[in-house]
Residue, then its C-alpha position, 0 to 999 in steps of 0.5 A: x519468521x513463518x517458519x517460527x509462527x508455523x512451529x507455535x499454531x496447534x494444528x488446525x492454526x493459521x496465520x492471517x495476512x490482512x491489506x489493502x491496496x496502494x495508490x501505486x497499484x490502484x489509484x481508479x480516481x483522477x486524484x490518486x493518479x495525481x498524487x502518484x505522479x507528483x510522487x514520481x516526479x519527486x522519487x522517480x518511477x522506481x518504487x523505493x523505499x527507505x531500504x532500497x528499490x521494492x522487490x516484487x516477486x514479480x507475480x499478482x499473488x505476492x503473499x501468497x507466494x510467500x506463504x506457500x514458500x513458507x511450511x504453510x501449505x493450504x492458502x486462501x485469497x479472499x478479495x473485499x471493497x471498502x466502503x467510499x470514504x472522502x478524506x482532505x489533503x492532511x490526511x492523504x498525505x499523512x497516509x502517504x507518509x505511513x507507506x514506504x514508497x512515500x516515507x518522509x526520509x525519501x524526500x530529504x530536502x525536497x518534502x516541503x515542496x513535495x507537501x506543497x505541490x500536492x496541495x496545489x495539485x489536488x485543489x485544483x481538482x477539488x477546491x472543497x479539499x474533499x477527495x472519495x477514496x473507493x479502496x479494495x483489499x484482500x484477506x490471505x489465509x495460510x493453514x498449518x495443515 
């Protein structure tokens, strides 16, 4: 597929990978760690997703390990914070929910009381349903030449 965005970018272009980082590999607040326990509990300590287990290429530079097995061959990492936002329970579960380790289908049978249980748990820790999220993210740039 890069290979395929290569062949279409003049040639000073450049593809941008923009992300930010997961409760599975960050998780700094006591809450995050929570919900990634109870995620465990209910999936197992595997990261899964709806295709299987994820398959990491085992090093801190995933993307830019992809890029530079791609034709891109100069590749940039630029790390950046994210303000603090708070969110409530709904909402954390719906971002859960838009990320494969913690799609919906994974749960089969057992989502209500997935739901039911994070909502238990992180009341305890805020009863005000109120959670601050400090997140970080990266920006990873591959030029053509």
């Amino acid at each position: 597929m890069l290979d395929s965005v290569h062949s279409l970018l003049s040639e000073n272009g450049a593809v941008v990978i923009i992300g930010i980082r997961t409760i599975w590999t960050h998780a700094p607040q006591f809450w995050q760690q929570k919900v990634l326990e109870i995620i465990k509990k209910y999936l197992g300590p595997r990261r899964m997703t709806l295709n299987g287990e994820y398959k990491s290429t085992g090093t801190k530079n995933d993307f830019i390990d992809f890029l530079n097995r791609s034709s891109f061959r100069r590749t940039e990492k630029i790390e950046f914070n994210l303000p603090t936002r708070t969110l409530n329970i709904d909402e954390i579960v719906g971002l859960l929910y838009s990320m494969s380790f913690a799609a919906p289908g994974l749960f089969k049978d057992k989502l209500v009381d997935f739901e039911r249980e994070v909502e238990t748990e992180l009341l305890k820790i805020h009863p005000d349903n109120r959670f601050p999220e400090d997140n970080c993210g990266s920006i990873i740039i591959g030029w053509k030449n």
